[in-house]
N, CA, C and O of each residue as an XYZ file, in Angstrom:
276
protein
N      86.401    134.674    152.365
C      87.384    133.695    152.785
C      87.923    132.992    151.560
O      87.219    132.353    150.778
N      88.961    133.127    151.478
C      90.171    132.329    150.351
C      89.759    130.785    150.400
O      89.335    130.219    151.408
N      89.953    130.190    149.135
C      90.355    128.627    148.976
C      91.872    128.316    149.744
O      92.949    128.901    149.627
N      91.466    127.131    150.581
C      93.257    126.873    150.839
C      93.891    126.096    149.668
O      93.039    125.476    149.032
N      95.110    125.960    149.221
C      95.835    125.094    148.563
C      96.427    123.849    149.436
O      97.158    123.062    148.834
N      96.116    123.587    151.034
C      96.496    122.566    151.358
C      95.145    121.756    151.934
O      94.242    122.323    152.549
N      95.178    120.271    151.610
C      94.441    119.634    151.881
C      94.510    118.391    153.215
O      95.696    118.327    153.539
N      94.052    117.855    153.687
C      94.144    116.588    155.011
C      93.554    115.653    154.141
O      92.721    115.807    153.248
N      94.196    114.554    154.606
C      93.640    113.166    153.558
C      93.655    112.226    154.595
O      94.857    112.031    154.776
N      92.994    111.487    155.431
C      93.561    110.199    156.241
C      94.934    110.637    156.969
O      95.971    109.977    157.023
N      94.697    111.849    157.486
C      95.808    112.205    158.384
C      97.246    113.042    157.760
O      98.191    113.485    158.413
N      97.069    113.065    156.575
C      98.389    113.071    155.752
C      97.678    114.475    155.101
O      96.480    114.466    154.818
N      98.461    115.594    154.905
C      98.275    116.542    154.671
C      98.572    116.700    152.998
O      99.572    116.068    152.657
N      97.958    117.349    152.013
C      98.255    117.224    150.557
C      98.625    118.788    150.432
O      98.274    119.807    151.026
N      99.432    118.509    149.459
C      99.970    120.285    148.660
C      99.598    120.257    147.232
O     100.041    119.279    146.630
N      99.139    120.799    146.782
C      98.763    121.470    144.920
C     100.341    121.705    144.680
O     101.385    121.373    145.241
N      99.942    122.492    143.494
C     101.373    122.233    142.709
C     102.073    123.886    143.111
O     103.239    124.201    142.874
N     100.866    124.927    143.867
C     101.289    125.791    143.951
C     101.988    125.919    145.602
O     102.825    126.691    146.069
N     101.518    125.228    145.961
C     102.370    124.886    147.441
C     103.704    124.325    147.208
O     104.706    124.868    147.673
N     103.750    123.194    146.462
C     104.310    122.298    145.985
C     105.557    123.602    146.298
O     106.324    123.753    147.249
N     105.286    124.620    144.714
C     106.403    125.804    144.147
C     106.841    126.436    145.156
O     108.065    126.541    145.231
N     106.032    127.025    146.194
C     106.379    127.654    147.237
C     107.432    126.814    147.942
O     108.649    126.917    147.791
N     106.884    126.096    148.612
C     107.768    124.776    149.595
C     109.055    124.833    148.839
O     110.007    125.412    149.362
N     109.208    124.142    147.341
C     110.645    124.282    146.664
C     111.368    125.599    146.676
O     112.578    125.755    146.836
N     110.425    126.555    146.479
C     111.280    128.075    145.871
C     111.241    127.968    144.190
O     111.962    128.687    143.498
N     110.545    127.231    143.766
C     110.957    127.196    142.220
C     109.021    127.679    141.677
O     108.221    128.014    142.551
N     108.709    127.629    140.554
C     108.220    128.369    139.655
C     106.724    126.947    139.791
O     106.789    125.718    139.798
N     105.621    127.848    139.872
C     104.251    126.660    139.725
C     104.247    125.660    138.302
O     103.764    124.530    138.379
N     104.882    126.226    136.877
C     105.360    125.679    136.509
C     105.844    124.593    136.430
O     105.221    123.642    135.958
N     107.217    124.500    136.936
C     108.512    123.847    137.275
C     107.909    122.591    138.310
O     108.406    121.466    138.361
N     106.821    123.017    139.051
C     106.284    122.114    139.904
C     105.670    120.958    139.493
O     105.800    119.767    139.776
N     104.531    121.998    138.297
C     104.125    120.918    137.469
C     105.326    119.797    136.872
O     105.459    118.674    137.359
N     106.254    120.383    135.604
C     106.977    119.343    135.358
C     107.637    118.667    136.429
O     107.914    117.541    136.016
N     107.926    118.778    137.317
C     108.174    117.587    138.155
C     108.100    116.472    138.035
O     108.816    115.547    137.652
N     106.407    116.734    138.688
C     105.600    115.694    138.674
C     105.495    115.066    137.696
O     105.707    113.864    137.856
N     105.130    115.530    136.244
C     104.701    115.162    135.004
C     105.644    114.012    134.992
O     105.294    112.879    134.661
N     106.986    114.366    135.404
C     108.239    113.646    135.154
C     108.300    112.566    135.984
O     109.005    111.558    135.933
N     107.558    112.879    136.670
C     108.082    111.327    138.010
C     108.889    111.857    139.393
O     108.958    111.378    140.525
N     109.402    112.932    138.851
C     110.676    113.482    139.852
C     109.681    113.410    141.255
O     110.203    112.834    142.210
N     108.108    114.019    141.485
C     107.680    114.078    142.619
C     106.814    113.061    142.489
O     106.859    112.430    141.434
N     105.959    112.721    143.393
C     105.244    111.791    143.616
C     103.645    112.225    143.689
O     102.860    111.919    144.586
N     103.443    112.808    142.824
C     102.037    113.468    142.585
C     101.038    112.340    141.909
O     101.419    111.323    141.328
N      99.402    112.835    142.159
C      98.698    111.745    141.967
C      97.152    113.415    141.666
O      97.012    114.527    142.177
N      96.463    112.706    140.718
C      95.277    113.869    140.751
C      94.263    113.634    141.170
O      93.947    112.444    141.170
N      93.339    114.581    141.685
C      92.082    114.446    142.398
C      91.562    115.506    141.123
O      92.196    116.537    140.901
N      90.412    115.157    140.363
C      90.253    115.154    139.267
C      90.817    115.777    138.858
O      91.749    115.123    138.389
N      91.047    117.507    138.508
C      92.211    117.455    137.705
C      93.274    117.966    138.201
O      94.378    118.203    137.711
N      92.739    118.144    139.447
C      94.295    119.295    140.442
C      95.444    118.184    140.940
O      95.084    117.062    141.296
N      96.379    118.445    140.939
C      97.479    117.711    140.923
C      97.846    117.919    142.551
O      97.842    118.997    143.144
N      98.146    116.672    143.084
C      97.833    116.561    144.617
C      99.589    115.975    145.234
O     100.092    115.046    144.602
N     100.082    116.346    145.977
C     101.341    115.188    146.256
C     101.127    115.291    148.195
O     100.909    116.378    148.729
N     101.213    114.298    148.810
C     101.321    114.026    149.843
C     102.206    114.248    150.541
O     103.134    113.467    150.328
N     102.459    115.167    151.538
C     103.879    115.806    152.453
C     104.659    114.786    153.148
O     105.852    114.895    153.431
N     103.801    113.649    153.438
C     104.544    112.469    153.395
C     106.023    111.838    152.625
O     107.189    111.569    152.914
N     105.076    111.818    151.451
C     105.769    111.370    150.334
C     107.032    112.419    150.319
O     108.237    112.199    150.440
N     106.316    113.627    150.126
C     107.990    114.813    150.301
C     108.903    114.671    150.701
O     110.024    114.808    150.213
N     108.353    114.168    152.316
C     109.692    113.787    152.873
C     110.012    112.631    153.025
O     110.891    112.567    153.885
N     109.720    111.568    152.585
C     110.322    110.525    152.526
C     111.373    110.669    151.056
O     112.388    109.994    150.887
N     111.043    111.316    150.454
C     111.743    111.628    149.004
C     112.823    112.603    149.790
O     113.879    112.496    149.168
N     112.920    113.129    150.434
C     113.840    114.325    150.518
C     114.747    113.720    151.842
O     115.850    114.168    152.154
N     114.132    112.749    152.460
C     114.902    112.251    153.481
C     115.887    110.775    152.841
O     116.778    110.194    153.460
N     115.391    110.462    151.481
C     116.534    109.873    150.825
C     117.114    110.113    150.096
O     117.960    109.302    149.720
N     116.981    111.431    149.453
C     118.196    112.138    148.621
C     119.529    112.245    150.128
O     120.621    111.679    150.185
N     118.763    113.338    151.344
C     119.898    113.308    152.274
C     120.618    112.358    152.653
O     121.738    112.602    153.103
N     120.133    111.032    152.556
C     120.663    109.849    153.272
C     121.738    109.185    151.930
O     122.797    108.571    152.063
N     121.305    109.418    151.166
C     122.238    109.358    149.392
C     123.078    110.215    149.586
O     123.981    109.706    148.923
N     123.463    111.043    149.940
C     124.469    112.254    150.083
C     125.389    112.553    151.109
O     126.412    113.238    151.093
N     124.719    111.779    152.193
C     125.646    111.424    152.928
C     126.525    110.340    152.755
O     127.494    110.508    153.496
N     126.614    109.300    152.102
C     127.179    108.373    151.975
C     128.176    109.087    151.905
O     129.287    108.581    151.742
């Protein structure tokens, strides 16, 4: 049986950086710098880099709401 890359936290589901890539379409990489950057909202559980699907979409539900203007 495989490791999953998604995690449950207090109800809130977490993605690694390789979910992260998948979910975008862009490169595990690219996922990383993201985050590194601020662009996502990532946080680490010792050293694996964790972002909350929450957070995703609250980030992605205000770019749309920015774009609609």
């Amino acid at each position: 049986m495989g490791v999953s890359n998604t995690m449950t936290h207090a109800g809130d589901t977490l993605y690694n950086a390789e979910k992260i890539a998948r979910f975008f379409g862009v490169t595990t990489k690219t996922a990383y710098e993201w985050c590194k950057e601020g662009k996502l909202p990532a946080f680490k559980i010792g050293k694996k880099l964790k972002v909350r699907v929450s957070d995703l979409q609250k980030m992605i539900d205000r770019k749309v709401r920015a774009r609609a203007r």
